[in-house]
N, CA, C, O and CB atoms as a CASP TS submission, in Angstrom:
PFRMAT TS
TARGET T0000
AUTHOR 0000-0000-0000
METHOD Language model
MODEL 1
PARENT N/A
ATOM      1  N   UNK     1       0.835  -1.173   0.000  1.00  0.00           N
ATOM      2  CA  UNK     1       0.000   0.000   0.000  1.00  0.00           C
ATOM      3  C   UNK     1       0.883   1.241   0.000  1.00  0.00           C
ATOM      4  O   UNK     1       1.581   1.492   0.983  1.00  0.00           O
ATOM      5  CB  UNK     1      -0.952  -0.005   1.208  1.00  0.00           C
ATOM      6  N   UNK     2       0.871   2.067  -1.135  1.00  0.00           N
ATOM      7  CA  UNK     2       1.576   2.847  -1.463  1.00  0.00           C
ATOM      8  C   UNK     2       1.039   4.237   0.404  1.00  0.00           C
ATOM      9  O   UNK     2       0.099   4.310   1.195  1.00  0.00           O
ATOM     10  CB  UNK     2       1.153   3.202  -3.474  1.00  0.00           C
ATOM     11  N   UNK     3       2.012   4.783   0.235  1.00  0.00           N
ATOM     12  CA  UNK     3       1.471   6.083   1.453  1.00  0.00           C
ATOM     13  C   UNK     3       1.038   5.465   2.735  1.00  0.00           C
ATOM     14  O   UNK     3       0.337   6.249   3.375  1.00  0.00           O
ATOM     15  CB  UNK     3      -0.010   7.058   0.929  1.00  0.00           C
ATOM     16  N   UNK     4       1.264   4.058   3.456  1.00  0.00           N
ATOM     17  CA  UNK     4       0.649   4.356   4.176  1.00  0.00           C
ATOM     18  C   UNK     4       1.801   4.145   5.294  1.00  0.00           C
ATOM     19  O   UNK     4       2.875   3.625   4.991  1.00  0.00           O
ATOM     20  CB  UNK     4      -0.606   3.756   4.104  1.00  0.00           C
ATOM     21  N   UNK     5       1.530   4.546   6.499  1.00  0.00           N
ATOM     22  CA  UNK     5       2.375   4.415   7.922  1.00  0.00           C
ATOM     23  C   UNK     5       2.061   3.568   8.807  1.00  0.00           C
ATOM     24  O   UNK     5       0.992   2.989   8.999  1.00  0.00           O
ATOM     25  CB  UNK     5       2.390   5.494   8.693  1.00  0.00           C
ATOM     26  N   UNK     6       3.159   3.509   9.410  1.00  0.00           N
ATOM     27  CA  UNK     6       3.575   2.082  10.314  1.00  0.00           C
ATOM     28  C   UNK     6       4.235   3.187  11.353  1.00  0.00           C
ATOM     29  O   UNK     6       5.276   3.841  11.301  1.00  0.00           O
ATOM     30  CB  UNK     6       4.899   0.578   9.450  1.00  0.00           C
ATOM     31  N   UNK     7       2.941   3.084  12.520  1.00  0.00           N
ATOM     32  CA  UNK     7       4.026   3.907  13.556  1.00  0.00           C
ATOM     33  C   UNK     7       4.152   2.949  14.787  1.00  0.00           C
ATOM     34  O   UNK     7       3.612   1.843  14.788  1.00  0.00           O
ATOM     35  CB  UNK     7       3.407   5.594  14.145  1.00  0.00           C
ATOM     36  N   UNK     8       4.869   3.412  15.805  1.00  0.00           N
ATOM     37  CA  UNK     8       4.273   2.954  17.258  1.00  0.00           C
ATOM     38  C   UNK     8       4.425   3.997  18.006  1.00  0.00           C
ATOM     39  O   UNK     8       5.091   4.936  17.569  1.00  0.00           O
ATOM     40  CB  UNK     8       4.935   1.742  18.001  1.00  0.00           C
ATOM     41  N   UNK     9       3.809   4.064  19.363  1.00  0.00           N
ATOM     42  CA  UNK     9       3.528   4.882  20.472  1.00  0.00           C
ATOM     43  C   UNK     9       3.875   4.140  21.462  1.00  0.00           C
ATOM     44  O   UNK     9       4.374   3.014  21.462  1.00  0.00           O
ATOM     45  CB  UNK     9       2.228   5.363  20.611  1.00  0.00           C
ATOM     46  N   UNK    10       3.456   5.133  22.685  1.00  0.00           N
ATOM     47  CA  UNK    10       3.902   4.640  24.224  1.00  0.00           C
ATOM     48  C   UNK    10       2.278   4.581  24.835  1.00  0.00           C
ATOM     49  O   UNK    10       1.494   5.529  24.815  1.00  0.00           O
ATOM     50  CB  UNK    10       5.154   6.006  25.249  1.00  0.00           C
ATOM     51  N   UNK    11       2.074   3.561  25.237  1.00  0.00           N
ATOM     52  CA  UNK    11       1.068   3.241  26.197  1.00  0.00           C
ATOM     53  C   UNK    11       0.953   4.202  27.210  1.00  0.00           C
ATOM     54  O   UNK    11       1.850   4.532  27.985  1.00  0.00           O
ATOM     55  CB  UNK    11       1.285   2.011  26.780  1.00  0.00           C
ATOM     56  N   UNK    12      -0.468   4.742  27.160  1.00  0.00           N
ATOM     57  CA  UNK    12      -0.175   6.388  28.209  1.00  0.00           C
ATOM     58  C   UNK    12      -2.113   6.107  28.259  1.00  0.00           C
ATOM     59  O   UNK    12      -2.916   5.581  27.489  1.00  0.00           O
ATOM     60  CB  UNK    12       0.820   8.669  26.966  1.00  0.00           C
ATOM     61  N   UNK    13      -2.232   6.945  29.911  1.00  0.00           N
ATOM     62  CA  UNK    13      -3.541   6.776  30.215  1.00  0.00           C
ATOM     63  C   UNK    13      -4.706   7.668  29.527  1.00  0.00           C
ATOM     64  O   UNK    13      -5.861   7.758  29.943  1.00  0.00           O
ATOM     65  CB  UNK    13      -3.564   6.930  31.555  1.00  0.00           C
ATOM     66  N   UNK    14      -4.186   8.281  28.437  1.00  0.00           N
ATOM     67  CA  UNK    14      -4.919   8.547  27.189  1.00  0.00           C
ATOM     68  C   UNK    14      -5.313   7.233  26.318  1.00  0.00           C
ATOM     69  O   UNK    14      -6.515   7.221  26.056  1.00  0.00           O
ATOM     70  CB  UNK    14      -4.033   9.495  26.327  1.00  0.00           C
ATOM     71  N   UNK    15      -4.861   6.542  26.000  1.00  0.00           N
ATOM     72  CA  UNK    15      -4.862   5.690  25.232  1.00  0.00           C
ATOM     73  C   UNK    15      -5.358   3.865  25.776  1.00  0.00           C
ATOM     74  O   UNK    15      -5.716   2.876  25.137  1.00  0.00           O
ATOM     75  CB  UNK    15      -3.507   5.970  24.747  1.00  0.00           C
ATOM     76  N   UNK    16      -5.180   4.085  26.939  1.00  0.00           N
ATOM     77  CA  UNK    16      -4.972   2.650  27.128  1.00  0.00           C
ATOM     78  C   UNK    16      -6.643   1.564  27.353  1.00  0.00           C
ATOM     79  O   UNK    16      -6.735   0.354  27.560  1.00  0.00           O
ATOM     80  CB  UNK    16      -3.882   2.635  28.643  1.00  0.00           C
ATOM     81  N   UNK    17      -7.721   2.593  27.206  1.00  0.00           N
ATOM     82  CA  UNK    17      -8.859   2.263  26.786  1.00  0.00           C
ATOM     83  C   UNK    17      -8.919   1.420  25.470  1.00  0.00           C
ATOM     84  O   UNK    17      -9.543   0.362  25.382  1.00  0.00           O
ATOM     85  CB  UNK    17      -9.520   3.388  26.712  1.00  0.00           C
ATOM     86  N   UNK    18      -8.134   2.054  24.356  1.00  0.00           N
ATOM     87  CA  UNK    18      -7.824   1.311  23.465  1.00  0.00           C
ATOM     88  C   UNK    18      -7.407   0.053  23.051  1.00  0.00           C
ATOM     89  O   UNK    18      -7.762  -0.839  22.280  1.00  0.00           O
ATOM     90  CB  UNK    18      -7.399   1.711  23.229  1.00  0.00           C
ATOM     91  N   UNK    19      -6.075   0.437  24.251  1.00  0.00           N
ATOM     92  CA  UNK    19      -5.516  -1.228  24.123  1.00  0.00           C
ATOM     93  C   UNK    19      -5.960  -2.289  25.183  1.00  0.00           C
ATOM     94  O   UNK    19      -5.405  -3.361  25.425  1.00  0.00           O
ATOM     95  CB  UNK    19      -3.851  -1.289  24.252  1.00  0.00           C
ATOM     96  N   UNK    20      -7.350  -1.631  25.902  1.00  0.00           N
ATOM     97  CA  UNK    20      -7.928  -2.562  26.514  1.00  0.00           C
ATOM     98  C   UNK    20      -9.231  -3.170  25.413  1.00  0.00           C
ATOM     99  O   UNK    20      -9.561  -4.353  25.489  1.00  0.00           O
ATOM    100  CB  UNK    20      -8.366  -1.927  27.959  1.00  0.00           C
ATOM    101  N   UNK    21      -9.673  -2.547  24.755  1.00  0.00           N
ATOM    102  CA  UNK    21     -10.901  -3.099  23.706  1.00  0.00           C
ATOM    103  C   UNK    21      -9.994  -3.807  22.912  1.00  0.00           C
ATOM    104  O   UNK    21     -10.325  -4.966  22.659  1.00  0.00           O
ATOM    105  CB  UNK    21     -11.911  -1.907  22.741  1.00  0.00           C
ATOM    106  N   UNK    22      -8.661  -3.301  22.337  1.00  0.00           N
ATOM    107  CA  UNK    22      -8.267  -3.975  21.271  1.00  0.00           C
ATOM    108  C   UNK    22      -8.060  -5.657  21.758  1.00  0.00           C
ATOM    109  O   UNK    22      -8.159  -6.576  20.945  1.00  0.00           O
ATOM    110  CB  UNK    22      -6.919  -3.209  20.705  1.00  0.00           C
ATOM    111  N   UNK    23      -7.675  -5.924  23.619  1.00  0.00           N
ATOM    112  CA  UNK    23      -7.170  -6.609  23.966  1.00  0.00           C
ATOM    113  C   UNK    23      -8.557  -8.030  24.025  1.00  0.00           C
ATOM    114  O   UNK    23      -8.483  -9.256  23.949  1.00  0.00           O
ATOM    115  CB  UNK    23      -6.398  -5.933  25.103  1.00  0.00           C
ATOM    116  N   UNK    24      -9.790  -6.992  24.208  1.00  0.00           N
ATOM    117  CA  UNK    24     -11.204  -7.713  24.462  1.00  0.00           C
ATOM    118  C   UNK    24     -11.105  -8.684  23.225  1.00  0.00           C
ATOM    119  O   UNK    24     -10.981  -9.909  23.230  1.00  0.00           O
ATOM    120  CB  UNK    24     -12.726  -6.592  24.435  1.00  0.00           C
ATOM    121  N   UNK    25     -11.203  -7.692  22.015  1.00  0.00           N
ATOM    122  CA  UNK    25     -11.374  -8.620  20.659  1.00  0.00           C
ATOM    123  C   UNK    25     -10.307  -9.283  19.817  1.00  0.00           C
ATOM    124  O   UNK    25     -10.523  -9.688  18.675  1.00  0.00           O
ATOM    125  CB  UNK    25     -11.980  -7.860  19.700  1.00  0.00           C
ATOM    126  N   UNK    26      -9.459  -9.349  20.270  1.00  0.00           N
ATOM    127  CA  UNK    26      -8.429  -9.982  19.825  1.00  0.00           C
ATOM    128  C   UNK    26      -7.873 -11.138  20.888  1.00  0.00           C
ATOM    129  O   UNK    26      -7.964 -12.214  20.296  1.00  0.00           O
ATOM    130  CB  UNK    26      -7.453  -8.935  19.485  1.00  0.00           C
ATOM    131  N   UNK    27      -7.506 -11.275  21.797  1.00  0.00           N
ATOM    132  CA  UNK    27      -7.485 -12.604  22.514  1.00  0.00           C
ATOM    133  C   UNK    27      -8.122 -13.350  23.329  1.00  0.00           C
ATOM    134  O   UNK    27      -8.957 -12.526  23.702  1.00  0.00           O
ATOM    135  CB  UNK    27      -6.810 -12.679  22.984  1.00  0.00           C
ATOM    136  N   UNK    28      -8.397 -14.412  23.966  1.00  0.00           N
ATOM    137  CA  UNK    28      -9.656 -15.108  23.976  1.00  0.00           C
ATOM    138  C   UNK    28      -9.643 -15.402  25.517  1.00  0.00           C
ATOM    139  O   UNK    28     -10.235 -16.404  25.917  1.00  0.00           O
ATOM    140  CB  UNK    28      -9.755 -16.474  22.928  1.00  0.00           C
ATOM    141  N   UNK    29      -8.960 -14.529  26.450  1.00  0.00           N
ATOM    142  CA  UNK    29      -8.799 -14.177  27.406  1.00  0.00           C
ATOM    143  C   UNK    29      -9.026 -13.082  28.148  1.00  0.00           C
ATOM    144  O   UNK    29      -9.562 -12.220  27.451  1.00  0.00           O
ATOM    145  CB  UNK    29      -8.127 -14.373  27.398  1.00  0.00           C
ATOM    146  N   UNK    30      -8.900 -12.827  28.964  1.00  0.00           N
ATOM    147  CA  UNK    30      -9.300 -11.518  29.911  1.00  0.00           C
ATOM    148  C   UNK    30      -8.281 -11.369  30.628  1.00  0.00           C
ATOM    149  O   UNK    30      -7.492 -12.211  31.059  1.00  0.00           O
ATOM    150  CB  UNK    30     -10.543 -11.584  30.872  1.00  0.00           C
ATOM    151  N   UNK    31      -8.338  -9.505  30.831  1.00  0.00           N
ATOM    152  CA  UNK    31      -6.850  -9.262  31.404  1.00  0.00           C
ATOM    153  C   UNK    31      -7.154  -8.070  32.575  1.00  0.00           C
ATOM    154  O   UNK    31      -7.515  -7.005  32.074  1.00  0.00           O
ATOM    155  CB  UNK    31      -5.609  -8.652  30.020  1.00  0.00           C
ATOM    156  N   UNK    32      -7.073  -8.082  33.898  1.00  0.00           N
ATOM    157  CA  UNK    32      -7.583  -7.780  34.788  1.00  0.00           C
ATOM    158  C   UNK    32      -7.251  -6.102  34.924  1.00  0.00           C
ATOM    159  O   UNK    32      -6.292  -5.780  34.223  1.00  0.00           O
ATOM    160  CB  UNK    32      -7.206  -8.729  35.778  1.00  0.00           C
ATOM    161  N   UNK    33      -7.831  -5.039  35.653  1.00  0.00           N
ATOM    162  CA  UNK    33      -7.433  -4.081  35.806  1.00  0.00           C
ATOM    163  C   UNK    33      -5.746  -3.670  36.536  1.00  0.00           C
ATOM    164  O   UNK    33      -5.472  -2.474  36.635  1.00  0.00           O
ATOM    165  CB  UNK    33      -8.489  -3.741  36.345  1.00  0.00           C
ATOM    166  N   UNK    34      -5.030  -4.395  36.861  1.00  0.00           N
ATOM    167  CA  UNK    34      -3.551  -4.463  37.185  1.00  0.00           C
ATOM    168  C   UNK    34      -3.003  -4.435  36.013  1.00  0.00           C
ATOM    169  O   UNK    34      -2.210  -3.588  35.603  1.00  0.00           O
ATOM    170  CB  UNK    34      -3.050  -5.631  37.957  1.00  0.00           C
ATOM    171  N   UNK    35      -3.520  -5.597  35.307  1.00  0.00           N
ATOM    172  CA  UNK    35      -2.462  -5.879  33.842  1.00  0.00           C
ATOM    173  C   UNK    35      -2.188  -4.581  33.042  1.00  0.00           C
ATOM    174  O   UNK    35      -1.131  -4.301  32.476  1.00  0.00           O
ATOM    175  CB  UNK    35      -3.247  -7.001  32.597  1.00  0.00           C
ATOM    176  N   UNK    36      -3.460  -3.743  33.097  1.00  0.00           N
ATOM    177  CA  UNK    36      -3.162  -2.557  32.604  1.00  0.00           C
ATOM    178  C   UNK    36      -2.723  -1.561  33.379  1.00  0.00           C
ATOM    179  O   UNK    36      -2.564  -0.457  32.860  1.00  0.00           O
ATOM    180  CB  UNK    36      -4.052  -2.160  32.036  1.00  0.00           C
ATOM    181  N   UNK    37      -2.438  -1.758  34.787  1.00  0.00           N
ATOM    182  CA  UNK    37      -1.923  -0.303  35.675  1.00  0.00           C
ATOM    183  C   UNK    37      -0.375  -1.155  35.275  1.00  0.00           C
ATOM    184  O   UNK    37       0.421  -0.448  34.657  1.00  0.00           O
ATOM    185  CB  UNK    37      -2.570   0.064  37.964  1.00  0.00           C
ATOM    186  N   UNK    38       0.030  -2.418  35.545  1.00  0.00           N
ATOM    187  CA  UNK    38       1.228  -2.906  35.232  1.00  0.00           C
ATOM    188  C   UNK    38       1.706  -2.169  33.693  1.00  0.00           C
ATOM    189  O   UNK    38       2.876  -2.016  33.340  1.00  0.00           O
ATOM    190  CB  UNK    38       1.078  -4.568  35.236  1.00  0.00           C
ATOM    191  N   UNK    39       1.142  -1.985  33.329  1.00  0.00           N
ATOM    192  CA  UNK    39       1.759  -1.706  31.948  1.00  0.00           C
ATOM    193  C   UNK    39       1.986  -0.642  31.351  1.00  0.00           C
ATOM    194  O   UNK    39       2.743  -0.471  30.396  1.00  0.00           O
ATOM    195  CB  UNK    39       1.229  -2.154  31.140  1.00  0.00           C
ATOM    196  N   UNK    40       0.918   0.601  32.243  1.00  0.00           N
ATOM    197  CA  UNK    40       1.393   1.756  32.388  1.00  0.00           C
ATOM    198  C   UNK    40       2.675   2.144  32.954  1.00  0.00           C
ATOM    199  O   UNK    40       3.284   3.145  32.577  1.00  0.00           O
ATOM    200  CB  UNK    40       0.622   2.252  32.919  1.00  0.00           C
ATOM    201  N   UNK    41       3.011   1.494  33.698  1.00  0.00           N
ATOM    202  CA  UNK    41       4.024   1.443  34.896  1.00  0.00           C
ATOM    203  C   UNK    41       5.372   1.020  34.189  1.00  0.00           C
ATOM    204  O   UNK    41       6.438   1.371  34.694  1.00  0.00           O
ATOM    205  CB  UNK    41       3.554   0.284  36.169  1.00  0.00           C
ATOM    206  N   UNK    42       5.350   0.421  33.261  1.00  0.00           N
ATOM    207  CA  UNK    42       6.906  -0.316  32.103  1.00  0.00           C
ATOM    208  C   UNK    42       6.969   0.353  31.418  1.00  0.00           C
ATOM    209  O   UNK    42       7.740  -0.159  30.607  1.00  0.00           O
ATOM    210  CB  UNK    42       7.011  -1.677  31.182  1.00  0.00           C
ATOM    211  N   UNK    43       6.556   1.751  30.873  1.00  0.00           N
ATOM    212  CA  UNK    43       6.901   2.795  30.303  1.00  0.00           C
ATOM    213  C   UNK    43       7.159   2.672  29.331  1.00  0.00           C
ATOM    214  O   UNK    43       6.108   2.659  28.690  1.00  0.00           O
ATOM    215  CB  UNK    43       7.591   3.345  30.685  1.00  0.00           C
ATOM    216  N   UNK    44       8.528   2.478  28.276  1.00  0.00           N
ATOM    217  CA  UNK    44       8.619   2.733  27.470  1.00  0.00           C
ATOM    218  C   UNK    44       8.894   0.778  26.524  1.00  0.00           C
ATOM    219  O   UNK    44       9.225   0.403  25.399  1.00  0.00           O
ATOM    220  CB  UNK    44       9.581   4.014  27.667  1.00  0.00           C
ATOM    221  N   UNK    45       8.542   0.165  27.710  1.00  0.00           N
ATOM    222  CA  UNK    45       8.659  -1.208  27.244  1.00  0.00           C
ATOM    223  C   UNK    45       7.136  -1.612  26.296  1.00  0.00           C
ATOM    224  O   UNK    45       7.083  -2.278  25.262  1.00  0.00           O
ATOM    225  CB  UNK    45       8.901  -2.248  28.737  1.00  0.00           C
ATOM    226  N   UNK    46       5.961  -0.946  27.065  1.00  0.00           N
ATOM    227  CA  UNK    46       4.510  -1.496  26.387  1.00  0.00           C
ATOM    228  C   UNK    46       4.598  -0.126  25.677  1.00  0.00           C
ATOM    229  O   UNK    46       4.676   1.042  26.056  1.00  0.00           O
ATOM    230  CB  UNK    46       2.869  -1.912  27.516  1.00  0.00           C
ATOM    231  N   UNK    47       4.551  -0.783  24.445  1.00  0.00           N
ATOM    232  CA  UNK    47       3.911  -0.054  22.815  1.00  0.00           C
ATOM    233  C   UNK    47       2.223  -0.324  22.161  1.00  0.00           C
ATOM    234  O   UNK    47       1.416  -1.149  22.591  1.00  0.00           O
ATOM    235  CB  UNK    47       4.995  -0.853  21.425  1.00  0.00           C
ATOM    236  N   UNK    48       2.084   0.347  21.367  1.00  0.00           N
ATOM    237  CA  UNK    48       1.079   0.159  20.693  1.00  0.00           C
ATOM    238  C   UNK    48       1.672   0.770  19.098  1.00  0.00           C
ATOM    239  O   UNK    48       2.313   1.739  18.690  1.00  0.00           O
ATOM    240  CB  UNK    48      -0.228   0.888  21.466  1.00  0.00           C
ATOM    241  N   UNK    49       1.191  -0.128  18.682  1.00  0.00           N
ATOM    242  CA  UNK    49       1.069   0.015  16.456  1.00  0.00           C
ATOM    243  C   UNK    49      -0.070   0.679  16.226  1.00  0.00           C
ATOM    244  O   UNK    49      -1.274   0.728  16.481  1.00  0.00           O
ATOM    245  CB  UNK    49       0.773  -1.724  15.267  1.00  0.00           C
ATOM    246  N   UNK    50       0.934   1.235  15.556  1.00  0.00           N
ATOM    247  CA  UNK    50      -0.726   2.041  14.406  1.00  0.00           C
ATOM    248  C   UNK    50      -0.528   1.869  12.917  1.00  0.00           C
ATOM    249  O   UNK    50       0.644   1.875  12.543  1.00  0.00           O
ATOM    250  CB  UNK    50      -0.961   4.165  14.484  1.00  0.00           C
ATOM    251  N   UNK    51      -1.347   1.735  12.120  1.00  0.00           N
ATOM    252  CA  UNK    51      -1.745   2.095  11.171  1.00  0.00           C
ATOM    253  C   UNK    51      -2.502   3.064  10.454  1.00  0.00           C
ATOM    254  O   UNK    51      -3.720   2.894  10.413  1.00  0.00           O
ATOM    255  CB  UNK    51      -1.947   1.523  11.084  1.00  0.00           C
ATOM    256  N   UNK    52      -1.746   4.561   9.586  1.00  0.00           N
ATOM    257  CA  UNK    52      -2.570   5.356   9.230  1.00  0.00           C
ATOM    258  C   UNK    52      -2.883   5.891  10.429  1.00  0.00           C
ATOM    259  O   UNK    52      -3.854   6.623  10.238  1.00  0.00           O
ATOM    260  CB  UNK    52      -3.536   4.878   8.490  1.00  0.00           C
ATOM    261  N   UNK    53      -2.603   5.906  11.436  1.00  0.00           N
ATOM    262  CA  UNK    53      -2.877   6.661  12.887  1.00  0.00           C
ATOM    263  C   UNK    53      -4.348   5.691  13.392  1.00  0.00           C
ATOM    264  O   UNK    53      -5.404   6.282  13.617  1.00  0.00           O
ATOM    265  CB  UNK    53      -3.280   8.776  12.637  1.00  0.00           C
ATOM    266  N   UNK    54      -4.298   5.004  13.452  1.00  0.00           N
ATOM    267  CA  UNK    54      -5.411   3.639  13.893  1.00  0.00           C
ATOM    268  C   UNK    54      -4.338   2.486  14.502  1.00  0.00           C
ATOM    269  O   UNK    54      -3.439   1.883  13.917  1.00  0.00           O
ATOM    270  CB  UNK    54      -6.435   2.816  12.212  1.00  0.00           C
ATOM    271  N   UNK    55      -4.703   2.429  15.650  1.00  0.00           N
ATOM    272  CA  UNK    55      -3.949   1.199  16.147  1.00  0.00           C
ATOM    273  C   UNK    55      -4.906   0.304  16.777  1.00  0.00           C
ATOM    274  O   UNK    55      -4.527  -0.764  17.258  1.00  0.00           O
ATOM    275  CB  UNK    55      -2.812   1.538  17.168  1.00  0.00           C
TER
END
């Protein structure tokens, strides 16, 4: 696909609503409210991808 972008970001409590829905529909598990304060907390270790600014 000609033009399009491949970025990543830093997991930040703007965002991490996101990578909690993304987390709902994509694995077939459940991931408790820690997993995501844990992951705020690793800073620059948890990323998120985007596409076209959609991740």
């Amino acid at each position: 696909m000609k033009g399009s972008r491949i970025e990543s970001g830093d997991v930040t409590p703007h965002n991490i609503k996101q990578l909690k829905r993304l987390n709902q529909v994509i694995f077939p598990v459940s991931y408790n409210d820690k997993f995501y304060k844990d992951v705020l907390e690793v800073g620059e270790l948890a990323k998120l991808a985007y596409f076209n600014d959609i991740a």
